[in-house]
N, CA, C and O of each residue as an XYZ file, in Angstrom:
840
protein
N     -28.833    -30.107    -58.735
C     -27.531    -30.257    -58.074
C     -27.650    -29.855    -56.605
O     -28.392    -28.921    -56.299
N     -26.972    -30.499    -55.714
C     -27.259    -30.459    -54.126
C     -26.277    -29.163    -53.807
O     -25.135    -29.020    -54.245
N     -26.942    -28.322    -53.003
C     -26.297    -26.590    -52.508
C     -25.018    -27.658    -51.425
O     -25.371    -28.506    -50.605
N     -23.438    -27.255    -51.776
C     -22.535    -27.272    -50.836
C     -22.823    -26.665    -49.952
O     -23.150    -25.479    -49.943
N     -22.712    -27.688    -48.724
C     -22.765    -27.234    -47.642
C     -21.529    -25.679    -47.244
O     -20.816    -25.234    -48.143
N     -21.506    -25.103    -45.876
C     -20.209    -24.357    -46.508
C     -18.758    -24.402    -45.610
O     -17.989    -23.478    -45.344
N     -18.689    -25.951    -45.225
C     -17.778    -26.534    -45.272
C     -17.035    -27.465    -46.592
O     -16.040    -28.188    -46.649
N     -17.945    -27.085    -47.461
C     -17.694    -28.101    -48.889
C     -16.731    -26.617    -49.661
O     -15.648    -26.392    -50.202
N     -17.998    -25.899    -49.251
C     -17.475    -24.200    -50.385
C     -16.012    -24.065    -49.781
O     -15.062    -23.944    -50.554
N     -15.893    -24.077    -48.908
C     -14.406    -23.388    -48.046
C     -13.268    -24.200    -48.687
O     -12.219    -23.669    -49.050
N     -13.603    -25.899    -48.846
C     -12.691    -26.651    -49.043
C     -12.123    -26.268    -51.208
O     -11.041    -26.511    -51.743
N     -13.359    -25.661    -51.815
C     -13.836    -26.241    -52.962
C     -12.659    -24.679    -52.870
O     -11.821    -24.677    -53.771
N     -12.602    -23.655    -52.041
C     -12.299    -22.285    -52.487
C     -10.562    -22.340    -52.442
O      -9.806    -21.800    -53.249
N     -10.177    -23.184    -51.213
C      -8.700    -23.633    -50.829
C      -8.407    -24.050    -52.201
O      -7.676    -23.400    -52.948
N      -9.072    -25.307    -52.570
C      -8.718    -25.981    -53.772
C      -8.640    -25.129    -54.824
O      -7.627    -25.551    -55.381
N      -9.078    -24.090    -55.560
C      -9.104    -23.134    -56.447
C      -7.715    -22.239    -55.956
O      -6.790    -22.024    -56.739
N      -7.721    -21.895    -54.949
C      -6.768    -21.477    -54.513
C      -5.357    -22.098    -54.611
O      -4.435    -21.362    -54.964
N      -5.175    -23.085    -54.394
C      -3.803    -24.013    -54.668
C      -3.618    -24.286    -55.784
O      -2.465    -24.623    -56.054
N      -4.615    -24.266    -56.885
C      -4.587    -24.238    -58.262
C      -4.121    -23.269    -58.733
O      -3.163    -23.314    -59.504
N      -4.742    -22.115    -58.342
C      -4.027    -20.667    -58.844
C      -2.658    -20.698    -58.694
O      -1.969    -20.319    -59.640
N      -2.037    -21.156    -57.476
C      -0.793    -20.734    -56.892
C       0.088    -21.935    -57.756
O       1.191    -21.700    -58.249
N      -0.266    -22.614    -57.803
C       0.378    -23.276    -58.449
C       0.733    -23.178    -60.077
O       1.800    -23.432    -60.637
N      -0.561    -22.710    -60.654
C      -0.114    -22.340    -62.343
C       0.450    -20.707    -61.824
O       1.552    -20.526    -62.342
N       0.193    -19.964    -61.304
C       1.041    -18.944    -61.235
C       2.303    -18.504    -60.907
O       2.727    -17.389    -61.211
N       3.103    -19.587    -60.113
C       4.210    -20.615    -60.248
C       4.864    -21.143    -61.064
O       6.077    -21.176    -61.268
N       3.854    -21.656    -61.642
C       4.988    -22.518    -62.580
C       4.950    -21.852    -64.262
O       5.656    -22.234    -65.195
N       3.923    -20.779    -64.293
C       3.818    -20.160    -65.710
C       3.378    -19.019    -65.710
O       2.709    -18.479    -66.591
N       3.827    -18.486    -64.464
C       3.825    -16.650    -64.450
C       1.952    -16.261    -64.413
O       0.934    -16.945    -64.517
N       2.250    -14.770    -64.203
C       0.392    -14.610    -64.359
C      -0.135    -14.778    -65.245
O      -1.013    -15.602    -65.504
N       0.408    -13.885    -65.938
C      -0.640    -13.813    -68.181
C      -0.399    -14.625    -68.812
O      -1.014    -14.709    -69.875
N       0.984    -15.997    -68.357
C       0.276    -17.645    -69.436
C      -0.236    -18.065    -68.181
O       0.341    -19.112    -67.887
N      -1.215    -17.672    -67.127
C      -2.114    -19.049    -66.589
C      -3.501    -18.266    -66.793
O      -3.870    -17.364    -66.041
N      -4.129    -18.669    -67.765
C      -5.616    -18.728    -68.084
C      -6.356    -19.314    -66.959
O      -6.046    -20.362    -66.392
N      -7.239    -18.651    -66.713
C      -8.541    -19.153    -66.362
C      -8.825    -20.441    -66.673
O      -9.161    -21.183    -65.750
N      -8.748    -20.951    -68.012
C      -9.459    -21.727    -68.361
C      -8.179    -23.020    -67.764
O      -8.618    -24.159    -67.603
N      -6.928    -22.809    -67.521
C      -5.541    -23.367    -66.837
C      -6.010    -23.905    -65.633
O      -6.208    -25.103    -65.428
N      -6.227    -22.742    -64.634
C      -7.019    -22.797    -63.676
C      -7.827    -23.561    -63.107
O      -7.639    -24.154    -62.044
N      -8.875    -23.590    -63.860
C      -9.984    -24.545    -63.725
C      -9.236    -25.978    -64.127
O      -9.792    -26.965    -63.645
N      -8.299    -26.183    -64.773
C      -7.875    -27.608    -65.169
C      -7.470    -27.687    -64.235
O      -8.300    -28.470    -63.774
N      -6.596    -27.466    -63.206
C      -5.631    -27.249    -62.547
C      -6.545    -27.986    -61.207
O      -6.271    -28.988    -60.547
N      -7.384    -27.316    -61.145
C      -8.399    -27.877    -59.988
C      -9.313    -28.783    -59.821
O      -9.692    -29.496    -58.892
N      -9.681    -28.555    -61.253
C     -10.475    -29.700    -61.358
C     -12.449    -29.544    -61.205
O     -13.393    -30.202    -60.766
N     -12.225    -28.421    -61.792
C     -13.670    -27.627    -61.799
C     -14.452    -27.180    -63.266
O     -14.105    -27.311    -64.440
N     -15.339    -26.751    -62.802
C     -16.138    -26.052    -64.546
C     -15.258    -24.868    -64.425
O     -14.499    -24.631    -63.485
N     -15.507    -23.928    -65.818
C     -15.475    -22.379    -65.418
C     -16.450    -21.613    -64.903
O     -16.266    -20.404    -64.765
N     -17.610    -22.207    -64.553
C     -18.767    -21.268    -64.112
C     -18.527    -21.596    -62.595
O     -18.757    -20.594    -61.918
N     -18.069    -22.874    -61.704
C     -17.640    -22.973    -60.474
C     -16.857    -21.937    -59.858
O     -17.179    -21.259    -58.882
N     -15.403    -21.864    -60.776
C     -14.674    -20.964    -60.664
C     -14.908    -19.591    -60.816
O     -14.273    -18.958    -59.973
N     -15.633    -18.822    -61.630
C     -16.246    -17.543    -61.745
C     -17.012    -17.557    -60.648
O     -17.119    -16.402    -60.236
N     -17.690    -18.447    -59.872
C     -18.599    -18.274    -58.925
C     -17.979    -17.828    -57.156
O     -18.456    -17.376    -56.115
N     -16.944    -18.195    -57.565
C     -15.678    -17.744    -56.274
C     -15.048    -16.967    -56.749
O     -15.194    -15.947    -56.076
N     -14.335    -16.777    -57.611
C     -12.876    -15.549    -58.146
C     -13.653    -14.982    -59.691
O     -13.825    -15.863    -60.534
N     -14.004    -13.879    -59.965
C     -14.626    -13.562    -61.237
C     -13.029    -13.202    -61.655
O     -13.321    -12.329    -62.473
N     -11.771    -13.233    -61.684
C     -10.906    -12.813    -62.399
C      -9.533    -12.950    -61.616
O      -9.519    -13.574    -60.555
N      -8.221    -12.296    -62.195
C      -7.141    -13.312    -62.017
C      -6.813    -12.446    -60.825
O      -6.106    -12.993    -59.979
N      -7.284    -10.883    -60.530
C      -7.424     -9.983    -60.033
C      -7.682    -10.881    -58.537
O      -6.809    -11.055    -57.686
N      -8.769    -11.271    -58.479
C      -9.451    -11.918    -57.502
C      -8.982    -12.984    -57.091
O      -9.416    -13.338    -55.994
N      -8.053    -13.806    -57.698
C      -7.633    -14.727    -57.271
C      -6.346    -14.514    -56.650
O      -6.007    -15.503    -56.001
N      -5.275    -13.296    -56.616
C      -4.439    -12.678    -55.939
C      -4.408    -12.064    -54.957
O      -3.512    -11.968    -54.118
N      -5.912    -11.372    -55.035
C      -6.767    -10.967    -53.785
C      -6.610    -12.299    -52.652
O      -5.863    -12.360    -51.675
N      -7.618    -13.351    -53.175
C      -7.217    -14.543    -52.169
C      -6.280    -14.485    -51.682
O      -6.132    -14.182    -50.498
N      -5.225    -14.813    -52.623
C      -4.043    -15.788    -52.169
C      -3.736    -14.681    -51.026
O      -3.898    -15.039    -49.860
N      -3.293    -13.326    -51.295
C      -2.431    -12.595    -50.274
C      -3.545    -12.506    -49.464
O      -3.146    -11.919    -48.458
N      -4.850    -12.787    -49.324
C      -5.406    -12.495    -47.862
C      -5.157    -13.992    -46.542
O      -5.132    -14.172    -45.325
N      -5.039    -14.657    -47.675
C      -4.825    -16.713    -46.877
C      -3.440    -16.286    -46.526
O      -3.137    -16.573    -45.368
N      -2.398    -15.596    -47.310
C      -1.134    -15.659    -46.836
C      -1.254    -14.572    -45.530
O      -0.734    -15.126    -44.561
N      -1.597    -13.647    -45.278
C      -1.925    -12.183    -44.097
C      -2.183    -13.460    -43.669
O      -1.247    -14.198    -43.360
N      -3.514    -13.883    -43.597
C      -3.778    -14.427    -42.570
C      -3.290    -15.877    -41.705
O      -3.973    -16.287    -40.767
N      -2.163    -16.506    -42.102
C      -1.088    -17.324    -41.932
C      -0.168    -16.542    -40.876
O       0.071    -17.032    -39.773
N       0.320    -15.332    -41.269
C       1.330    -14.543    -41.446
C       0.807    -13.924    -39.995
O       1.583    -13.852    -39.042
N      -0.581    -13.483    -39.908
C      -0.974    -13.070    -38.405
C      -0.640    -14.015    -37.211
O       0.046    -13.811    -36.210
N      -1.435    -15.268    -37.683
C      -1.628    -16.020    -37.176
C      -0.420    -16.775    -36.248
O      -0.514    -17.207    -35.099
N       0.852    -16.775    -37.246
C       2.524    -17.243    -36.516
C       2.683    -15.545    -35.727
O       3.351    -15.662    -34.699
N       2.375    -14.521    -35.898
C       2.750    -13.705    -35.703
C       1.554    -13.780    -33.557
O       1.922    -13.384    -32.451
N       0.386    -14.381    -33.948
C      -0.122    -14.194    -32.821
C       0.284    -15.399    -31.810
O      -0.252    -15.593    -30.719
N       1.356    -16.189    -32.389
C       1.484    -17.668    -31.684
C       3.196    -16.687    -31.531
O       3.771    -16.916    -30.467
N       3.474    -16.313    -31.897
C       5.146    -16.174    -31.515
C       5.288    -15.872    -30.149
O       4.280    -15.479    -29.562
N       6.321    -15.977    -29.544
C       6.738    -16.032    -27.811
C       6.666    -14.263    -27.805
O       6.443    -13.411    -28.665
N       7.010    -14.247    -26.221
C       6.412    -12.791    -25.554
C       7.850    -11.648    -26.163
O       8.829    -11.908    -26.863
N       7.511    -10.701    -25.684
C       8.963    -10.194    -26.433
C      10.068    -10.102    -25.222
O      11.140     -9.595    -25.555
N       9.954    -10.485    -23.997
C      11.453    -10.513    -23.699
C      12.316    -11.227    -24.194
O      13.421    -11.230    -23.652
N      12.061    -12.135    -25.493
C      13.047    -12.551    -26.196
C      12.798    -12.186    -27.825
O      12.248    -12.917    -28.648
N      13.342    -10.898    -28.040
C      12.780    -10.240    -28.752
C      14.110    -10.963    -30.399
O      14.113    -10.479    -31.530
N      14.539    -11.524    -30.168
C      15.845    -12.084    -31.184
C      14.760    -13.387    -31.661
O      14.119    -13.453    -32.710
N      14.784    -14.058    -30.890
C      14.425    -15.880    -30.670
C      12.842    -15.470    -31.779
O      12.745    -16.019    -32.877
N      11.795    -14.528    -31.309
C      11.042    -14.544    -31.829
C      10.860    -13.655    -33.458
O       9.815    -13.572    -34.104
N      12.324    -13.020    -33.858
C      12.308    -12.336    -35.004
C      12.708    -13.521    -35.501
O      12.014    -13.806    -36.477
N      13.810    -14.629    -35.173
C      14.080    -15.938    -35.874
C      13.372    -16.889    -36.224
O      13.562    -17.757    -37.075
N      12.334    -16.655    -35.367
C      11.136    -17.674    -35.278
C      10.313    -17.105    -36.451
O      10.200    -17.769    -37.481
N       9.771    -15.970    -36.333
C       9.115    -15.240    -37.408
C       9.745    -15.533    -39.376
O       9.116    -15.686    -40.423
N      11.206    -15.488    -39.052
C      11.814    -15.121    -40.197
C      11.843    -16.917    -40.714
O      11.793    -17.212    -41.908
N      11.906    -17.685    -39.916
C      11.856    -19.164    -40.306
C      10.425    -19.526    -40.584
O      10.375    -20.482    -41.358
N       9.232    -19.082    -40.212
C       8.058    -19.775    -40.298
C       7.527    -18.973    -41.830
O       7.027    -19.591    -42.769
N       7.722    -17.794    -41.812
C       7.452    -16.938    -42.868
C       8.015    -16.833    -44.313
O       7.527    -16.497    -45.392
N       9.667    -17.405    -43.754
C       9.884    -17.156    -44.919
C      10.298    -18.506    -45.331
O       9.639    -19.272    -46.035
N      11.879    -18.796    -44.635
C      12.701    -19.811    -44.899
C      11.951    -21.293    -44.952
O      12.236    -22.301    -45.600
N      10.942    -21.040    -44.069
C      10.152    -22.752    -44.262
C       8.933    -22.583    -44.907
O       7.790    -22.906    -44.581
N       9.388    -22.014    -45.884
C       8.014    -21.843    -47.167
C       8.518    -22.500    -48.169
O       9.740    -22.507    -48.312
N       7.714    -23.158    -49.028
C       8.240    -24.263    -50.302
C       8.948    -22.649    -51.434
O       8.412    -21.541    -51.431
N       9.758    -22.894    -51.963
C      10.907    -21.924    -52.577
C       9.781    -21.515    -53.888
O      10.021    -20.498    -54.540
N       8.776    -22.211    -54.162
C       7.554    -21.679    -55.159
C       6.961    -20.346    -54.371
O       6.772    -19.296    -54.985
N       6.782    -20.435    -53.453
C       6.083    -19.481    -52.597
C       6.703    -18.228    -52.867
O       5.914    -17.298    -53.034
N       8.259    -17.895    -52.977
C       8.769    -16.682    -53.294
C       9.118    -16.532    -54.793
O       9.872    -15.631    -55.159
N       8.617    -17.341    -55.591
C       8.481    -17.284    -56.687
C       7.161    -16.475    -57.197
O       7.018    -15.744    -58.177
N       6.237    -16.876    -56.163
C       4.658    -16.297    -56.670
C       4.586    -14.922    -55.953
O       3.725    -14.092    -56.247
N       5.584    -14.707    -54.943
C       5.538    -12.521    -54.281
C       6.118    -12.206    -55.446
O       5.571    -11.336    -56.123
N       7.189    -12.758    -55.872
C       7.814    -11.725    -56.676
C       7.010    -11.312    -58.216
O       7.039    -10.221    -58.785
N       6.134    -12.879    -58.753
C       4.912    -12.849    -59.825
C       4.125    -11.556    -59.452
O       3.874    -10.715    -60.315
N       3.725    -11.404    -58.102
C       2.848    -10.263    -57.870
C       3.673     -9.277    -57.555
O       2.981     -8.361    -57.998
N       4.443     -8.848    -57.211
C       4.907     -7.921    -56.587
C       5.177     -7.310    -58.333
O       4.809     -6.155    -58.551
N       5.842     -8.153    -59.563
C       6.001     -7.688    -60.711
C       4.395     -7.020    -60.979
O       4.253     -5.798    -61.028
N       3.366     -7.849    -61.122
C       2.517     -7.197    -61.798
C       1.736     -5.979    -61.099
O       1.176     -5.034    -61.655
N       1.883     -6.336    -59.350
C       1.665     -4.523    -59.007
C       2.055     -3.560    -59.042
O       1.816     -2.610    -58.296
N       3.266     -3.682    -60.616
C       3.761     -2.241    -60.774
C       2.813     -2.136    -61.934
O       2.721     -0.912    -62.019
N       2.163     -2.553    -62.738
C       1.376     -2.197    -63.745
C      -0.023     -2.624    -64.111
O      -0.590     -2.578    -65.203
N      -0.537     -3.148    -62.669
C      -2.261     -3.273    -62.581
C      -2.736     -2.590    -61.059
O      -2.548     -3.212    -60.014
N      -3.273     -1.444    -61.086
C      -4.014     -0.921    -60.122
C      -4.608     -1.988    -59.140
O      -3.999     -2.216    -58.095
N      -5.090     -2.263    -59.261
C      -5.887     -3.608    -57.988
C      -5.304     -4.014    -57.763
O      -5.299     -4.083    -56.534
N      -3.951     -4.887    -58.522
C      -3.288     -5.483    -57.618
C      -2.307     -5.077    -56.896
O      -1.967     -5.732    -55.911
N      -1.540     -3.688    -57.323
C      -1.052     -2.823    -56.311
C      -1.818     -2.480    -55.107
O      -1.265     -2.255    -54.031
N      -3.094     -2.438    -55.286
C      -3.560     -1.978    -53.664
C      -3.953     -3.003    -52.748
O      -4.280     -2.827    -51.575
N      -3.882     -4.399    -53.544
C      -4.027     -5.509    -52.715
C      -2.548     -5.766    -52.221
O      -2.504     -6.517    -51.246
N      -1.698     -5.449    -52.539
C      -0.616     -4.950    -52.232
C      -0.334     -4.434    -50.969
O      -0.046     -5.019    -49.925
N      -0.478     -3.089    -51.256
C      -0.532     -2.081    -50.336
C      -1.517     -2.683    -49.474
O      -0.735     -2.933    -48.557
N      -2.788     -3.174    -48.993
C      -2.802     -3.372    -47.880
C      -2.378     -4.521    -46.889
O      -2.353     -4.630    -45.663
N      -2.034     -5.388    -48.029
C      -0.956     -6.720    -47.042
C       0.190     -6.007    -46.715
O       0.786     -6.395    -45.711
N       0.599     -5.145    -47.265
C       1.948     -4.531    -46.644
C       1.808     -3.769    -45.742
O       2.674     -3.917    -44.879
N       0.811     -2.695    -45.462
C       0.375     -2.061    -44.433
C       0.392     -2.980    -42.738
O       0.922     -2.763    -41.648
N      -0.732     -4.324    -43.456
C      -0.981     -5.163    -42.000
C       0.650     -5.991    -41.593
O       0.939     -6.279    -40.431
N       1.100     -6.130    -42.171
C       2.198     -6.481    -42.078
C       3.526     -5.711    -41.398
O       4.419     -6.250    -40.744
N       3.437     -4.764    -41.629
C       3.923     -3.930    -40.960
C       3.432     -3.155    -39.876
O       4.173     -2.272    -39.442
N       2.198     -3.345    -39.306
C       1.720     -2.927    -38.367
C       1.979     -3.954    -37.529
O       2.599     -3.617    -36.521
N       1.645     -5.343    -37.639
C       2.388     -6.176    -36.921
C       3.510     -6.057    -36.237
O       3.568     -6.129    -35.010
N       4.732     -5.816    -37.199
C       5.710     -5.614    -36.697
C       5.962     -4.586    -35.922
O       6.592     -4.723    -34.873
N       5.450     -3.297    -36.389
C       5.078     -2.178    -35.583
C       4.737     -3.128    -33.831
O       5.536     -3.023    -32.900
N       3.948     -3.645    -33.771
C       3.052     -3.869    -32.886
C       4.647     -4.326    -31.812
O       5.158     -3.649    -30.920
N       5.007     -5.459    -32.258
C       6.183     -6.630    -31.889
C       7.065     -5.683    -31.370
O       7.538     -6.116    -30.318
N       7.616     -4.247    -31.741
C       8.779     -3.393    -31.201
C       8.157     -2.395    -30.065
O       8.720     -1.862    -29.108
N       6.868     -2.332    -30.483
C       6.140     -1.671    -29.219
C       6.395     -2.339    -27.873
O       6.984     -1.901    -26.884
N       5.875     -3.367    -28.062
C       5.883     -4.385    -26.694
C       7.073     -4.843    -26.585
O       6.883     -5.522    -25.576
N       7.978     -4.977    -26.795
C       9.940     -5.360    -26.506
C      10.157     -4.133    -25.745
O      10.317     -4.156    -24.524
N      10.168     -2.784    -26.620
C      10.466     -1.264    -25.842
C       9.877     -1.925    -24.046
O      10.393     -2.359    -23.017
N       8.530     -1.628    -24.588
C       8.005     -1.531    -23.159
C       8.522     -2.622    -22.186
O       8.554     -2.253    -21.012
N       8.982     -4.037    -22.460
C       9.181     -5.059    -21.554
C      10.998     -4.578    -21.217
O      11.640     -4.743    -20.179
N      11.299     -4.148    -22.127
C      12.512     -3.551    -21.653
C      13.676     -4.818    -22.247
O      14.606     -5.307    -21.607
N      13.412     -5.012    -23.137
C      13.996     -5.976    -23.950
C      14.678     -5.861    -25.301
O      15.178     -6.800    -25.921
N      14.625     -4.303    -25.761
C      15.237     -4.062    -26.551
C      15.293     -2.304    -26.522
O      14.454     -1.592    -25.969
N      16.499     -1.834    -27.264
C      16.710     -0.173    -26.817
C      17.087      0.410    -28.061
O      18.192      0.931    -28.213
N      16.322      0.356    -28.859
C      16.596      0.887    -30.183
C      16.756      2.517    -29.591
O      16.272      3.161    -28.660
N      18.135      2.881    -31.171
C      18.187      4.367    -31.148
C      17.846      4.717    -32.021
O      18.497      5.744    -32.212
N      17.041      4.548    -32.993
C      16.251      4.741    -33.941
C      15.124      4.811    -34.343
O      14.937      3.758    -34.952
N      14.132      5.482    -34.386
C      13.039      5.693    -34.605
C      11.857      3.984    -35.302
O      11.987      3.376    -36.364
N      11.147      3.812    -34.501
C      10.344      2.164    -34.454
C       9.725      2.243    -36.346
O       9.323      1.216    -36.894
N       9.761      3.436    -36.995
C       8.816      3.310    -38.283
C      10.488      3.089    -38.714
O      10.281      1.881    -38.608
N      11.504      3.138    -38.984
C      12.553      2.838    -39.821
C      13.174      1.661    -39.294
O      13.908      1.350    -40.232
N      13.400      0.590    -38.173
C      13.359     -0.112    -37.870
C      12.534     -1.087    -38.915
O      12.942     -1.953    -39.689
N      10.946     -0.499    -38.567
C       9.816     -1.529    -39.371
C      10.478     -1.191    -41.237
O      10.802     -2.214    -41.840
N      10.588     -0.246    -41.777
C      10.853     -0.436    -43.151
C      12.333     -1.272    -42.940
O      12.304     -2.331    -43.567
N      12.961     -1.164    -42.583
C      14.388     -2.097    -42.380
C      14.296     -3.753    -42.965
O      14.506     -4.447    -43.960
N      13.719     -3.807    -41.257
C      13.018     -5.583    -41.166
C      12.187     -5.893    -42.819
O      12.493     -6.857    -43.521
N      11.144     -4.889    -43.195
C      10.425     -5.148    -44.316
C      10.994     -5.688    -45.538
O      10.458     -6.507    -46.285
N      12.614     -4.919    -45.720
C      13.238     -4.727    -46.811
C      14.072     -5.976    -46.360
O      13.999     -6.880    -47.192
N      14.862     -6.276    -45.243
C      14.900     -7.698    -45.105
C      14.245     -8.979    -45.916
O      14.567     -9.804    -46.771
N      12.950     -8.555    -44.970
C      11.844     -9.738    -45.761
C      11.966    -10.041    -47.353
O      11.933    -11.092    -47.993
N      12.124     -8.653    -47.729
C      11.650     -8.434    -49.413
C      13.218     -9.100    -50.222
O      13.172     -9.890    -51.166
N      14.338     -8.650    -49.693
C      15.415     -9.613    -49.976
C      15.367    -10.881    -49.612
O      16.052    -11.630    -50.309
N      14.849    -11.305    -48.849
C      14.878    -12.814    -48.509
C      13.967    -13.390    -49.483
O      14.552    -14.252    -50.139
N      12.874    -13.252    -49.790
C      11.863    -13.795    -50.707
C      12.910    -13.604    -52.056
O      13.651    -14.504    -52.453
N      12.830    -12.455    -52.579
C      13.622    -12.042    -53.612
C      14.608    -12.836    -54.430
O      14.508    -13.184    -55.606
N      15.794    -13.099    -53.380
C      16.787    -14.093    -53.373
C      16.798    -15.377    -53.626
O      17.422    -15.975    -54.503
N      15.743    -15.971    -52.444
C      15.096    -17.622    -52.973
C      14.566    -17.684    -54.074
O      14.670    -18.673    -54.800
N      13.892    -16.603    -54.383
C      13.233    -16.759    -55.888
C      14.401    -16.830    -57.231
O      14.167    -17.404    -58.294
N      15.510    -16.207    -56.944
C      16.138    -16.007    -58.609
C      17.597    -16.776    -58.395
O      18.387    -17.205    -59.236
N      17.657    -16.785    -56.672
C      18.948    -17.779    -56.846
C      18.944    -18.963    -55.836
O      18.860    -18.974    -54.608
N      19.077    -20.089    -56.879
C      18.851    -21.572    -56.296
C      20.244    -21.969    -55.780
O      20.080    -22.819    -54.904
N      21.592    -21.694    -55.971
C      22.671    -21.588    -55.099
C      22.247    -20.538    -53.451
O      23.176    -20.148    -52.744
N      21.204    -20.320    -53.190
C      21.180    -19.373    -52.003
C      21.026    -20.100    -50.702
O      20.094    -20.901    -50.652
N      21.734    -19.968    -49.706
C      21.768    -20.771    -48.647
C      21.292    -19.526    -47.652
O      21.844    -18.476    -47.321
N      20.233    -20.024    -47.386
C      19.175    -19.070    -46.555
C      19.712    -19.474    -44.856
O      19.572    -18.678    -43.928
N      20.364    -20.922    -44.695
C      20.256    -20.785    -43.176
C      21.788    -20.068    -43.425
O      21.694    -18.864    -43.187
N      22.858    -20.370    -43.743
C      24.058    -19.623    -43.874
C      24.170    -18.779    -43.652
O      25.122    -18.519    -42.917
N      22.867    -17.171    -44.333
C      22.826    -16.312    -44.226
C      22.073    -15.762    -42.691
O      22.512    -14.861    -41.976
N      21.094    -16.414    -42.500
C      20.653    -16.539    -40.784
C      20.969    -15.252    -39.949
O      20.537    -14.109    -39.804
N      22.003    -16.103    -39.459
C      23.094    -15.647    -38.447
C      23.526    -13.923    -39.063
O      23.575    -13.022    -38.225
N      23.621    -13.819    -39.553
C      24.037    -12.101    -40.337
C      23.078    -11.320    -40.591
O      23.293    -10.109    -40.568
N      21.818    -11.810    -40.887
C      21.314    -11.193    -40.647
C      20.365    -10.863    -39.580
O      19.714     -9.818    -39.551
N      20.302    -12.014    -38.500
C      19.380    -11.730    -37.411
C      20.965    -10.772    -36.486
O      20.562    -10.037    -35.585
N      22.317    -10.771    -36.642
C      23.104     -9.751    -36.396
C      22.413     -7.771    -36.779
O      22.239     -6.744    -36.125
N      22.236     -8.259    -38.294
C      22.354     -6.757    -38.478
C      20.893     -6.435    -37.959
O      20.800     -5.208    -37.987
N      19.124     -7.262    -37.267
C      18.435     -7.129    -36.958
C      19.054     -6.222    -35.323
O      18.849     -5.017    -35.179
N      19.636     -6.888    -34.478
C      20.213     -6.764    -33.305
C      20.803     -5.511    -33.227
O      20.621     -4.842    -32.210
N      21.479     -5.087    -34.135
C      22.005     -4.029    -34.352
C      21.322     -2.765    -34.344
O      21.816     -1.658    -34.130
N      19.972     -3.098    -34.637
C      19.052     -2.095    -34.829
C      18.469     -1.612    -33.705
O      18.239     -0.417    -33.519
N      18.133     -2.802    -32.675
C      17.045     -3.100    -32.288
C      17.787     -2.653    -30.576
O      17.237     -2.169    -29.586
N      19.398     -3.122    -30.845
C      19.812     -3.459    -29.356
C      19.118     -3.983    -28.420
O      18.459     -3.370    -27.580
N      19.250     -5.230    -28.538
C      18.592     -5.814    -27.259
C      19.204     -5.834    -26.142
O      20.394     -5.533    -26.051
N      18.434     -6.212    -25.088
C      18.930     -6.238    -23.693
C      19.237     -7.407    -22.891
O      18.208     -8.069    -23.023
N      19.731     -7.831    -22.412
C      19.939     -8.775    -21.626
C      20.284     -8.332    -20.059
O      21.295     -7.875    -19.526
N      18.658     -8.767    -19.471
C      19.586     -8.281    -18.310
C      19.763     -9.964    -16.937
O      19.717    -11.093    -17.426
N      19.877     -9.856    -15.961
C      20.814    -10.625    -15.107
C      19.883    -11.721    -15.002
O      20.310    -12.873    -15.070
N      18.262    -11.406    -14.791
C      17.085    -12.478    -14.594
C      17.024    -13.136    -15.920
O      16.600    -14.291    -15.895
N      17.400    -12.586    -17.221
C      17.100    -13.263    -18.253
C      17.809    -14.455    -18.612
O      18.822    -14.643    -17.938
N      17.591    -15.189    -19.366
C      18.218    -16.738    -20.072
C      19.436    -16.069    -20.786
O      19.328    -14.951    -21.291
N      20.797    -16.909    -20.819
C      21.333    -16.891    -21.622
C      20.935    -16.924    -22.955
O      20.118    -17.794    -23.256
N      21.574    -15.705    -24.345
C      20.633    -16.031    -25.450
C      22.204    -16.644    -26.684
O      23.410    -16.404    -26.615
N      21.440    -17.411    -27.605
C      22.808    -17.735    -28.497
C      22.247    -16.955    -29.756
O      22.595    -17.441    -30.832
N      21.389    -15.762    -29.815
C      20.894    -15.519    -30.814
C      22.557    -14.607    -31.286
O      23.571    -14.663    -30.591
N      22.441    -13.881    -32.523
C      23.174    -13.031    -33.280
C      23.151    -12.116    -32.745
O      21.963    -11.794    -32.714
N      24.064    -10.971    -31.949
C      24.146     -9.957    -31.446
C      23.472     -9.940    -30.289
O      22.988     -8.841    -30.016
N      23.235    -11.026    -29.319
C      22.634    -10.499    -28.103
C      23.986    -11.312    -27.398
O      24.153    -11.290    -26.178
């Protein structure tokens, strides 16, 4: 058999990957077998063991492809003197314009990292980078002088977090949920936190609370 090149492996690992996410989606973690899996993709089981030895590992993936998505809008978002425009921007690319399966499969994991060690700490460190991010995003607003929080920047960041975690949450269990509706109220109660600034050189903003 001819060694994949490892532009073949990368593609062959995505593909395993969208397989996972997808039976873990549509039939929770503990009914999607391995052996699901591999149907799903369209592989042997020794292919698949040869990339993910377990279901462990294949959650590992997914939340490191999602971090690294998640950086990635986070390293393309605008500068922070428009520190509103780019939490909206963030909150639309991350969350709201994700296929509604997507917050179906945090909340799959987020259930089983209350009762499997590994996957709680794969957990814990997407939540860490994730919040250092944001950490990062209120650093640089302070300093540009674009926002005047009276509240300490680590409760701010759990705030926004718990945001996030309702927004996923919500899409996941209720299909009456009108995510842009809600928008506006909550990039308000963001503003609220954050007080932004507007001063005389800046653009008019139509965000929520500025």
């Amino acid at each position: 058999m001819p060694k994949l090149s490892d532009e073949q492996q990368a593609q062959r690992r995505r593909r395993i990957l969208d397989a996972a996410e997808h039976c873990f989606a549509a039939h929770g973690f503990h009914r999607s077998t391995m052996q699901l899996i591999c149907k799903e993709a369209g592989i042997s089981a020794g292919a698949l063991y040869l990339y993910f030895p377990s279901k462990e590992a294949l959650i590992e993936g997914l939340t490191e492809r999602d971090r690294e998505e998640i950086m990635a809008r986070f390293a393309e978002s605008g500068g922070p003197q428009d520190f509103m425009g780019l939490i909206e921007g963030l909150l639309r690319g991350c969350i709201l314009a994700q296929p509604a399966a997507k917050a179906t499969i945090c909340i799959e994991i987020g259930a089983e990292a209350t009762r499997n060690p590994a996957i709680a700490q794969t957990m814990a460190r997407f939540d860490h980078s994730i919040r250092g991010s944001i950490r990062m995003l209120l650093e640089h607003a302070v300093a540009a002088g674009s926002i005047a929080p009276l509240v300490p920047l680590d409760e701010i960041v759990m705030s926004l977090a718990l945001l996030g975690d309702g927004l996923f949450w919500r899409r996941a269990v209720d299909p009456t949920f009108d995510a842009e509706r809600a928008l506006p109220n909550i990039l308000a109660m963001v503003a609220a936190l954050v007080r932004p600034v507007v001063s005389a050189a800046s653009p008019v903003s139509n965000h929520a609370g500025t």
